[in-house]
C-alpha positions in Angstrom: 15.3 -25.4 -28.8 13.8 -23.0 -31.6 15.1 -20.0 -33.4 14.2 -17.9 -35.6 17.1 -15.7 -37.6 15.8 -12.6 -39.8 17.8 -11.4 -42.4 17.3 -9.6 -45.7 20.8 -11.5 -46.8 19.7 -14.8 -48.1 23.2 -15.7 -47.8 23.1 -15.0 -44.1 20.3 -16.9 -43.8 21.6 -20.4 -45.4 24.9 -19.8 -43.8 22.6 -19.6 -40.5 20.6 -22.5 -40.9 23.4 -24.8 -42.4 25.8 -24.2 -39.6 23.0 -24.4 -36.8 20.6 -26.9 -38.0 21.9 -29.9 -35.6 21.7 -27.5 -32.1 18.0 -26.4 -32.9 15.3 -26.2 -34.6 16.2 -23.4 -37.3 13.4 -20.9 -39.3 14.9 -18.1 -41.2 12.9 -15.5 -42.5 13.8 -12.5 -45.3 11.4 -10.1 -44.0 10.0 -8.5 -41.0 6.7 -9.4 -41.9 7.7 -13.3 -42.2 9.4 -13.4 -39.2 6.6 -12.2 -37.3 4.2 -15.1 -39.1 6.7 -17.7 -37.8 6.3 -16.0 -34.9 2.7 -16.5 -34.7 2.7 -20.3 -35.9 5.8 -21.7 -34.1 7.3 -21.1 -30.0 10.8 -19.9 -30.8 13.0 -19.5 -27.8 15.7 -17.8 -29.5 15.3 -14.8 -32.1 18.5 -13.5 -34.2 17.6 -10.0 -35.9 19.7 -8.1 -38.7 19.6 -4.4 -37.7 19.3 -3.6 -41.2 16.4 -4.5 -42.5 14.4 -2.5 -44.9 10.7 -2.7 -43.7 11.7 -2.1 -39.9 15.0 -2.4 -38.6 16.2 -5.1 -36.2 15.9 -3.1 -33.3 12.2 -2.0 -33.9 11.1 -5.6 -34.7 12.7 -6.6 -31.2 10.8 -4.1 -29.2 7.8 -5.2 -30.7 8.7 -8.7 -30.4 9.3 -8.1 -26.7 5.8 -7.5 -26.2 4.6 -10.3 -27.6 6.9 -12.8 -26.7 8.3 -11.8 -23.4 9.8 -15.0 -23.3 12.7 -15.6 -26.1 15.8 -14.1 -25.6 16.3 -12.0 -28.5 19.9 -10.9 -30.0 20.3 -7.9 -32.2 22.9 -8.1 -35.0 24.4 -5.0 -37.1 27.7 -4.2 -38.7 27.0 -1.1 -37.1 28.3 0.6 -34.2 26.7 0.3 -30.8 24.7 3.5 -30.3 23.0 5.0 -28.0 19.4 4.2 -29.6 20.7 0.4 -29.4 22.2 1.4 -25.6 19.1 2.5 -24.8 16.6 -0.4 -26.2 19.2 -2.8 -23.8 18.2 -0.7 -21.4 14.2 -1.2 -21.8 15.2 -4.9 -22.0 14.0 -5.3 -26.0 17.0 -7.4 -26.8 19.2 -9.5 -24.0 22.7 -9.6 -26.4 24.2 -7.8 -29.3 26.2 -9.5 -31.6 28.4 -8.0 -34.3 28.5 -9.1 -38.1 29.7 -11.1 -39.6 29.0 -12.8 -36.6 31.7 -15.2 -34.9 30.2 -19.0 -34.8 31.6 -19.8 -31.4 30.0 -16.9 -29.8 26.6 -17.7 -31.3 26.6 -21.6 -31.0 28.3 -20.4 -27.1 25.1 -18.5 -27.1 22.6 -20.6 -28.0 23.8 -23.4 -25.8 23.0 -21.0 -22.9 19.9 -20.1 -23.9 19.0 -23.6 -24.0 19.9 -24.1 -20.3 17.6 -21.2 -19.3 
């Protein structure tokens, strides 16, 4: 199991890796950009996204990410609100869950551990 967490927060991303490290196989990346090189180099099965990121948001990096790996289950995450831009990209299938922030452990490590039995 493989996944790949974006976040401009490098906090976020320690925190990340350090409590998921012994389920999987854990790359962070700061940027956009990075995460789609990791993409590119590594098979992730999982992708966690920040909404907010400042090159592209979470949600646009996830529909593009769709495309090109059809096969990860990909997981939005914002502080935000659900709205109906995020409603919709469920709808078009570019992420599988949503996950609030800061995100609950349980619920990811729950989620993870599903993902690996797909």
């Amino acid at each position: 199991m493989s996944i790949l967490y974006i976040d401009h927060e490098v906090n976020n991303l320690n925190s990340f890796k350090a409590t998921f490290r012994r389920d999987a196989e854990v790359f962070i990346a700061s940027s956009t950009s990075e995460g789609f090189r990791i993409l590119e180099e590594k098979d992730i099965d999982v992708i966690f996204a920040d909404h907010q990121m400042p090159e592209m948001t979470g949600l646009e990096f996830l529909r593009l990410a769709s495309a090109k790996y059809p096969s990860s289950v990909r997981v939005l995450m914002t502080g935000n609100a659900y709205t109906d831009e995020i409603r919709n990209a469920a709808i078009k299938g570019f992420f599988h869950r949503y996950i609030n922030k800061p995100w609950d452990e349980q619920q990811l490590r729950n989620l993870i551990t599903r993902s690996s039995h797909n």
